[in-house]
N, C-alpha and C positions, 0 to 999 in steps of 0.2 A: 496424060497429065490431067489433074482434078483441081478447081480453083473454084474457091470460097470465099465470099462477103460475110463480114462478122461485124456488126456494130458493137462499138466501140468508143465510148467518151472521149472526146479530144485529149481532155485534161489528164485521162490519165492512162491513153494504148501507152503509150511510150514506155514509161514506167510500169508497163507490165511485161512490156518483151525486155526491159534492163534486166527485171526480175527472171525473167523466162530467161536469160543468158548467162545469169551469175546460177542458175542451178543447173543447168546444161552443162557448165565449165567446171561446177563440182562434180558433175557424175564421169568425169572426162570424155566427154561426146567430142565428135569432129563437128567441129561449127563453121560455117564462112557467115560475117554477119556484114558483108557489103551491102545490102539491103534491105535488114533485117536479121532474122533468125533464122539461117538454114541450118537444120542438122543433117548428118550425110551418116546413111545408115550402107552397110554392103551389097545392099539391093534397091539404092533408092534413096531419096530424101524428103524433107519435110520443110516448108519456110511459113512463116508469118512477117506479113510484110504490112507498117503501118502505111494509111493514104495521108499524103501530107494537104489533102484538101477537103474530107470528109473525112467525119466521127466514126472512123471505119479502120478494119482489117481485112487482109486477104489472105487465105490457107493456099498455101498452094502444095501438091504430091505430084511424088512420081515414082515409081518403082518397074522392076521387073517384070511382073506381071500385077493382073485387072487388082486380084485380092490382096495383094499383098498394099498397091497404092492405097488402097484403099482402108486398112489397117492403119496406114502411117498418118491419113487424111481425120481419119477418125480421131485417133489418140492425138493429134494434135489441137483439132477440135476442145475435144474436153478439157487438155491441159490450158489451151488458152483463156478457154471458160473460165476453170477449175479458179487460176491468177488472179483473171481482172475480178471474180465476187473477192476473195482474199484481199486482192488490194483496194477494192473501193471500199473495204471496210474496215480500213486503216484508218 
């Protein structure tokens, strides 16, 4: 497993993994969102989990094998990115 710190404005993680969950739910991905966002791929998963005590996120993978977490670790990355500039420029 792979885990990541990603800062994050208080004000608005939240409101980027709702966002990250209502497009996850349109592509019909398997999601558990006890935590956060896990998506659950057939080899592996993906979560972003807000810190309810610091301006922060954590990426966390895990997959099958090294490259393939590490694929999921990635694109999740970016996608989180990708959100919160999008959303703080709402």
């Amino acid at each position: 497993m792979t885990e990541k710190e990603l800062h994050c404005p208080d004000n608005i993680k939240f409101g980027v993994i709702d966002g990250l969950v209502e497009h996850h739910r349109r592509k019909g991905d398997r999601l558990d969102l006890t935590d956060g966002l896990k998506i659950i791929f057939e080899d592996g998963w993906g979560m972003v989990r807000p810190s309810n005590t610091q301006p922060m996120v954590r990426l966390f993978a895990e997959a099958r094998t090294r490259l393939r977490m590490e694929e999921i670790a990635a694109a999740m990355e970016k996608e989180f990115l990708d959100a919160m500039k999008g959303y703080a420029g709402k």
